[in-house]
DRENGU-608833 format. One line per 5 residues: number of its first residue (from 1); their letters; for each residue x, y, z of C-alpha. Coordinates in nm, 2 decimals, always signed. Layout:
N
NUM = A = X/Y/Z | ... .
***
This chain:
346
1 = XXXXX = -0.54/-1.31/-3.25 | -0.44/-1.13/-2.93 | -0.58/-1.20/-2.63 | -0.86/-0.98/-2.49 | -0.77/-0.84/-2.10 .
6 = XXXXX = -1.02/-0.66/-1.93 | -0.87/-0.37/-1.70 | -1.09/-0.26/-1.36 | -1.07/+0.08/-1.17 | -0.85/+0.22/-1.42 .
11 = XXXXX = -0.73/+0.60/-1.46 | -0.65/+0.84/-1.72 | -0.29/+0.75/-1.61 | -0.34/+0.35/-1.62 | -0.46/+0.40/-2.02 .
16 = XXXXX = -0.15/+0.62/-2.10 | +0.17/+0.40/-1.93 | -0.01/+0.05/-2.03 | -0.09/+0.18/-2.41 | +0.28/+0.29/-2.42 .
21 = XXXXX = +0.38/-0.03/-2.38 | +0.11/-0.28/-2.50 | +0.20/-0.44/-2.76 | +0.04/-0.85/-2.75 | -0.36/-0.75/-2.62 .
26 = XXXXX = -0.61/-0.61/-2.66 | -0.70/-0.36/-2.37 | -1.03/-0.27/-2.30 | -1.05/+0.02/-1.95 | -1.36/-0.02/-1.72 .
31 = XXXXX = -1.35/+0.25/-1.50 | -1.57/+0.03/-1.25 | -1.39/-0.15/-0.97 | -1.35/-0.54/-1.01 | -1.63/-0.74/-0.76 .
36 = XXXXX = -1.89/-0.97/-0.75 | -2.14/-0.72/-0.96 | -1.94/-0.62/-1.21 | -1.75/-0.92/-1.28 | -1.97/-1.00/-1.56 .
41 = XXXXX = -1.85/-0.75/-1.76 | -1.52/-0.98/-1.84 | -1.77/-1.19/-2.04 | -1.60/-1.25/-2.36 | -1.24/-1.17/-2.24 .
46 = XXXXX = -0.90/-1.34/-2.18 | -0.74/-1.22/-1.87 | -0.82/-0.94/-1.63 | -0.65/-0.66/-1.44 | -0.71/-0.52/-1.12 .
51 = XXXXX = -0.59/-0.28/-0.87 | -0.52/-0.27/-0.43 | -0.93/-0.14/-0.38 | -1.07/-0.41/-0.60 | -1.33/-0.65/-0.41 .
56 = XXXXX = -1.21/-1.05/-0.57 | -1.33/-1.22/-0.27 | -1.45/-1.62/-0.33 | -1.81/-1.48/-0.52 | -1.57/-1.25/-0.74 .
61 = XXXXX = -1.34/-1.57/-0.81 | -1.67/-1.75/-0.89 | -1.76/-1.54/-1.18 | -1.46/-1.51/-1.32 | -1.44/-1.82/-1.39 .
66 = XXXXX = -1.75/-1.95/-1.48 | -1.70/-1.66/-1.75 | -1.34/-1.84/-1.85 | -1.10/-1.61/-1.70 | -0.79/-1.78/-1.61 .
71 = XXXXX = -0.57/-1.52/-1.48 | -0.59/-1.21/-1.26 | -0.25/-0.96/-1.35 | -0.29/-0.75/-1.00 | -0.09/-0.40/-1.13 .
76 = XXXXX = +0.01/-0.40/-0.77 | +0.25/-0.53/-0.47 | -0.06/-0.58/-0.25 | -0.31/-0.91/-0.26 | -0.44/-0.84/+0.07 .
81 = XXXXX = -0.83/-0.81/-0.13 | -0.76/-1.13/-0.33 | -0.93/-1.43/-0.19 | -0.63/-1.68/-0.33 | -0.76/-1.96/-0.14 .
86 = XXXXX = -1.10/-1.97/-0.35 | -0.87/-1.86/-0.66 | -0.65/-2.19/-0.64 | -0.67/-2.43/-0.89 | -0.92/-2.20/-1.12 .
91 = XXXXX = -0.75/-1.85/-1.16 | -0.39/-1.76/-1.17 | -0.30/-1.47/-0.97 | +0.04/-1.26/-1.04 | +0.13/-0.92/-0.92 .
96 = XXXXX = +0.45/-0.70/-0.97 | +0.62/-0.71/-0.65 | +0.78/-0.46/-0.67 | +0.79/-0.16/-0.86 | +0.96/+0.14/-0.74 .
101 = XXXXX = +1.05/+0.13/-0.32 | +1.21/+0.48/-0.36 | +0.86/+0.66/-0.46 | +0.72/+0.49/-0.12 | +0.94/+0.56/+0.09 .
106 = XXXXX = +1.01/+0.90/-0.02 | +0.66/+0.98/+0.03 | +0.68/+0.88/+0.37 | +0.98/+1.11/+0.50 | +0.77/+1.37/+0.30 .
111 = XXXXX = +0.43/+1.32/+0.50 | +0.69/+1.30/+0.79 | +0.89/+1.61/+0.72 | +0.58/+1.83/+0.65 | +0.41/+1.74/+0.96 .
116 = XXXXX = +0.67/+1.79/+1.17 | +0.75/+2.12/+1.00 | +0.42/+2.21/+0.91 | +0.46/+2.29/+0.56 | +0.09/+2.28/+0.47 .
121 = XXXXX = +0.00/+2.52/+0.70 | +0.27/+2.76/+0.60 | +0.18/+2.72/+0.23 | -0.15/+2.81/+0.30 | -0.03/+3.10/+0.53 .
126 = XXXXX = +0.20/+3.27/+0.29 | -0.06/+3.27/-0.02 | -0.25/+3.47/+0.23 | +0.07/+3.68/+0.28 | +0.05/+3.55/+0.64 .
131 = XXXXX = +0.42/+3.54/+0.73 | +0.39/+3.47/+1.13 | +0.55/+3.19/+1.25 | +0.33/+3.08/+1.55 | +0.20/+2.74/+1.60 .
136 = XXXXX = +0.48/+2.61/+1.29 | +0.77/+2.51/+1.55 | +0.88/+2.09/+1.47 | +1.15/+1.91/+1.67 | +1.48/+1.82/+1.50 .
141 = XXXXX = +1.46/+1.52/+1.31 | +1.83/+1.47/+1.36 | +1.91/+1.20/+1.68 | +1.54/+1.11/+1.72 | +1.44/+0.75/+1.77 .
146 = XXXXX = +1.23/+0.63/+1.45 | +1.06/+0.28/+1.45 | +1.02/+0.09/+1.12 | +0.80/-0.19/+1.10 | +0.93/-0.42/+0.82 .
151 = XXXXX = +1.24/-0.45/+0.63 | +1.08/-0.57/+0.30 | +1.26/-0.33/+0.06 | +1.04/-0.01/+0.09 | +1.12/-0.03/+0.46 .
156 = XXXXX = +1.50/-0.10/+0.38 | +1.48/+0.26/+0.17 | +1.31/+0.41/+0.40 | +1.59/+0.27/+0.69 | +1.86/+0.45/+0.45 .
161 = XXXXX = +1.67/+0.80/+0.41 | +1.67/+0.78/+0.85 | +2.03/+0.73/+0.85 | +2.06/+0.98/+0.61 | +1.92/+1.21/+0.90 .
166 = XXXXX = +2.14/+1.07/+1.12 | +1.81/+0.96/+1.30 | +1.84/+0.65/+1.55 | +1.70/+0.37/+1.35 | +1.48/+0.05/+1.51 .
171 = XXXXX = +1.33/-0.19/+1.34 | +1.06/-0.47/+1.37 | +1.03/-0.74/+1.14 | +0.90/-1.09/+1.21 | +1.17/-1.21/+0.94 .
176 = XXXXX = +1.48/-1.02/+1.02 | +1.73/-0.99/+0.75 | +2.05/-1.12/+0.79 | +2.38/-1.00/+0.83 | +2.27/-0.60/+0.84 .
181 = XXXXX = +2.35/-0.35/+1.01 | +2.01/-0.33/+1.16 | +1.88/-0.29/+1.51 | +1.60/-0.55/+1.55 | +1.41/-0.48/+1.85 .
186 = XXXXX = +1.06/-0.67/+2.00 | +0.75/-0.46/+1.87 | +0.72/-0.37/+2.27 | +1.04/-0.23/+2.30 | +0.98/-0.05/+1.94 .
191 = XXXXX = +0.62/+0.09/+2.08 | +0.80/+0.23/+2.41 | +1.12/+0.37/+2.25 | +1.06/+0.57/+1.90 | +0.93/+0.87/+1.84 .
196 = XXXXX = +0.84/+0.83/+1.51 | +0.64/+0.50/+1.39 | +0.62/+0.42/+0.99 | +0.47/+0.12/+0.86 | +0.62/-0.11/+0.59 .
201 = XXXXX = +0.47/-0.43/+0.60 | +0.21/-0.63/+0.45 | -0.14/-0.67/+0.56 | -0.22/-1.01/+0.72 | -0.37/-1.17/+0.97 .
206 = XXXXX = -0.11/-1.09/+1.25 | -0.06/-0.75/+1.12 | -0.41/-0.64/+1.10 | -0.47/-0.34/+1.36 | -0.10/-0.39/+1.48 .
211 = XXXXX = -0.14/-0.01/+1.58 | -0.46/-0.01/+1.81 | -0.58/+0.11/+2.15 | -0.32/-0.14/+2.33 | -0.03/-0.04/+2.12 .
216 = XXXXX = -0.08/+0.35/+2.14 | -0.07/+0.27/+2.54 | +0.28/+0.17/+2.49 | +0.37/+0.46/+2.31 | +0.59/+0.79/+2.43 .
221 = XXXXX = +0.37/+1.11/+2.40 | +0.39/+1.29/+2.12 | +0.46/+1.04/+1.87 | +0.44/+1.06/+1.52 | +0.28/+0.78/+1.31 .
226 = XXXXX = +0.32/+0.70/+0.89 | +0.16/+0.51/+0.74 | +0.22/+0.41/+0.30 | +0.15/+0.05/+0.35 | -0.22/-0.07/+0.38 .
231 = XXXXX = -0.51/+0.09/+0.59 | -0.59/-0.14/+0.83 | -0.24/-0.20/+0.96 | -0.41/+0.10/+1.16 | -0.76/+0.09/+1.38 .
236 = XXXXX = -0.88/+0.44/+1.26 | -1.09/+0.51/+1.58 | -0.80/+0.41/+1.83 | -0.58/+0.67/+1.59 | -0.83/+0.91/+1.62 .
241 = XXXXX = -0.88/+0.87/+1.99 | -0.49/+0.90/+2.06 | -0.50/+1.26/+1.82 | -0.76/+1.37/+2.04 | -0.59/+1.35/+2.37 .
246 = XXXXX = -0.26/+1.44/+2.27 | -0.07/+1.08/+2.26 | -0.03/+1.09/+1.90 | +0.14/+1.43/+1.77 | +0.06/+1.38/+1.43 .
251 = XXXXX = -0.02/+1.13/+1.14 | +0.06/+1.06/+0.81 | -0.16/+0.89/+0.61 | -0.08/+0.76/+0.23 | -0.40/+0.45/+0.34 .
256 = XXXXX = -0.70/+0.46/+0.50 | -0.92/+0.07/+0.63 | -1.21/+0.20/+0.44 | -1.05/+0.40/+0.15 | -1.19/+0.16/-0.10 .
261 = XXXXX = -1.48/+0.41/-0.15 | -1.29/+0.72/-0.12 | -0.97/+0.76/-0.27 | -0.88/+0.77/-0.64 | -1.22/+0.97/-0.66 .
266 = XXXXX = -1.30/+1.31/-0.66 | -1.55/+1.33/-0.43 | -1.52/+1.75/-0.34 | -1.89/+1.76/-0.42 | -2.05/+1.51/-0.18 .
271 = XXXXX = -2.09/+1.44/+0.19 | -1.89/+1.19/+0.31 | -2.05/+0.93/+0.47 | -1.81/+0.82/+0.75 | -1.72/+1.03/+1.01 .
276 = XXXXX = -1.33/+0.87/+1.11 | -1.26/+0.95/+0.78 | -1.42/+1.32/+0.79 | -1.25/+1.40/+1.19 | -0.90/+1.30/+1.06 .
281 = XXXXX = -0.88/+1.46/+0.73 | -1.02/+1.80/+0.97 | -0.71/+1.74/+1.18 | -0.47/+2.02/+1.19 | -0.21/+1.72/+1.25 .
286 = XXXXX = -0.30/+1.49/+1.04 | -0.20/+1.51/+0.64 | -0.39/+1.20/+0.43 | -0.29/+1.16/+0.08 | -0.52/+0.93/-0.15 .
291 = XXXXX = -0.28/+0.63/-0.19 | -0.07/+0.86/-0.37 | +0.26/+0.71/-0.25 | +0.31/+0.49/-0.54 | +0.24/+0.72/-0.80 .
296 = XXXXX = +0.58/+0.84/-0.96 | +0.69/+0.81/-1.33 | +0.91/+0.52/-1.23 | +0.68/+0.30/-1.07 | +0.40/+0.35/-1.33 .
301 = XXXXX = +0.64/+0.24/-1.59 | +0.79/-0.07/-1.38 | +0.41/-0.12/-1.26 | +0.30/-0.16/-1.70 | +0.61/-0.31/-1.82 .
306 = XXXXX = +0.59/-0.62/-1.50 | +0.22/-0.65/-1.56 | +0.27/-0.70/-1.92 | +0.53/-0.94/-1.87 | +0.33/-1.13/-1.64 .
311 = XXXXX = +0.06/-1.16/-1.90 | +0.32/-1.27/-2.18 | +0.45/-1.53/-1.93 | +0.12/-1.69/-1.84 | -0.04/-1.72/-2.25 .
316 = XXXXX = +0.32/-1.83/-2.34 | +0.27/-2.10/-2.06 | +0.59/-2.00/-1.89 | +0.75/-2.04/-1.50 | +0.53/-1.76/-1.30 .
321 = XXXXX = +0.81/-1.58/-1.13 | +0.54/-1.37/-0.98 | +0.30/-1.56/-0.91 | +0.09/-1.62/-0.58 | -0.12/-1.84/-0.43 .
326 = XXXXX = -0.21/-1.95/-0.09 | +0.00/-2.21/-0.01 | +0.30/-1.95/-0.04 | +0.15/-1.76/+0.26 | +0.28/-2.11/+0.44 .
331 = XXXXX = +0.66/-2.06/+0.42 | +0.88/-1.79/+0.52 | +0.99/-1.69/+0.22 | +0.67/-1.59/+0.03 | +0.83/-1.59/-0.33 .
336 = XXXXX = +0.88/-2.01/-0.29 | +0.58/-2.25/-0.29 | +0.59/-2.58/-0.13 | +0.66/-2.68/-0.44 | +0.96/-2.51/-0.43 .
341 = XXXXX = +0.79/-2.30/-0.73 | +1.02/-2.50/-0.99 | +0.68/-2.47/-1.21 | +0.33/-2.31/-1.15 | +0.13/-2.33/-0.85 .
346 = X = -0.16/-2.55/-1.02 .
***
């Protein structure tokens, strides 16, 4: 019989690559988002599914498994909304690390480039058949400082596509790789020195807010910063403060700290309720997309076939490769436990 897996906050999208490909389970798609309420409804399943705006804090974890789930397949890189702590030793949690770092980055230079160039506000120009240039000059890209924060692999393809510029790259990583080519820097010297900013790294403890009302100080006027990684790498208000008095020459925004109620929705018919949210999207130089980074053919294929596999892995009582728990989050390198991960993490 196959196993029943109950997918949360899925799309039109989700149903199609994961149907393509599913070929062990049974799928059922709640369009609801996985948290403490609706965790009920995978009473009677297997396994669930869940996605980067997902609530599974401890009371989620809870209910879960009181209701027999023993495994959570995030169809994501991301974990920051996972409580793993409370999930250890009663729920499995794997995710697909990684799925496709060129649609990320890519995005990036492109919220990047059509800032600086202003291609949105030239599209909209021309349909109008306004051809003036006014108000569209950008700098060249070419021989400008740009600081990346994290060399994880997105950042890494993102470091490639600067060069590709021939843009002056810095970088700022807490775990520098080794023998590269790269220019580590101190996250000071990074603030002071670029004038572009695009974040790469995970969401943790020490990252959280890492671009706030102290860091913006630091920074040259008339910095651009990018932002494809999580929300609230970024206080909103500080951001909003620095757009307002001319510190911050433009942002890109792929994440927002409370998008959990916005994006993936089409919400053209109501007021928004949050008024950070509502001053940056009305920013001439400011460009958000809805989490869209990820969202190639090529990641949405890696992103069912790895979540599938991870499913196989864990009914066929398999090594997790991908696999996470909190103990990892104790060691530098996050994809060995302290068990040295030569078996599960409970």
């Amino acid at each position: 019989m196959k196993k029943k897996i109950a997918f949360f906050d899925t799309k039109p999208y989700d149903k199609l690559w994961f149907d393509k490909f599913n070929e062990n389970y049974e799928i059922t798609y709640f369009e609801n988002k996985l948290n403490k309420n609706t965790a009920k409804l995978a009473s009677g399943f297997d396994g669930v599914c869940a996605f980067v705006n997902d609530e599974i804090g401890k009371e989620t974890i809870d209910v879960l498994y009181e209701e027999g789930i023993k495994v959570i397949a995030m169809r994501s890189a991301g974990y920051n909304n996972v409580d793993v702590k409370a999930a250890y030793g009663k729920i499995h949690i794997v995710r697909v690390p990684e799925y496709s770092p060129y649609a990320v980055a890519e995005h990036a230079m492109a919220l990047l480039l059509t800032l600086n160039r202003k291609i949105h506000k030239a599209y909209i120009r021309t349909r109008d058949f306004n051809f003036s240039l006014s108000g569209l000059m950008g700098i060249d890209l070419h021989d400008k400082t740009i600081g990346v924060i994290g060399t994880g692999k997105i950042g890494m393809t993102f470091i490639d596509i600067c060069k590709g510029f021939k843009m002056n790259v810095i970088a700022y990583d807490p775990y520098p790789r080794q023998n590269t080519d790269i220019n580590y820097v101190t996250l000071e010297e990074l603030f002071k020195t670029s004038d572009i900013i695009s974040l790469h790294c995970p969401l943790t403890e020490e990252t959280k807010h890492i671009i706030n009302k102290d860091s913006l100080a630091l920074m040259k006027d008339g910095v651009f910063i990018i932002n494809t990684s999580r929300g609230a790498l970024v206080d909103s208000d500080a951001l909003l403060n620095a757009l307002n008095n001319g510190k911050v020459r433009g942002a890109g925004l792929d994440v927002y700290e409370e998008e959990s109620e916005f994006f993936f929705e089409d919400l053209s018919g109501t007021n928004i309720k949050d008024d950070i949210l509502s001053l940056l999207v009305s920013r001439p130089n400011v460009i958000i997309t809805s989490h869209q980074a990820f969202f190639t053919e090529e990641a949405l294929n890696a992103i069912a076939k790895v979540t599938l596999n991870n499913l196989d892995d864990f009914y066929a009582d398999k090594f997790l490769s991908n696999e996470i728990c909190y103990r990892c989050e104790k060691v530098k390198d996050k994809q060995k436990c302290l068990r040295e991960r030569n078996s599960r993490c409970f």
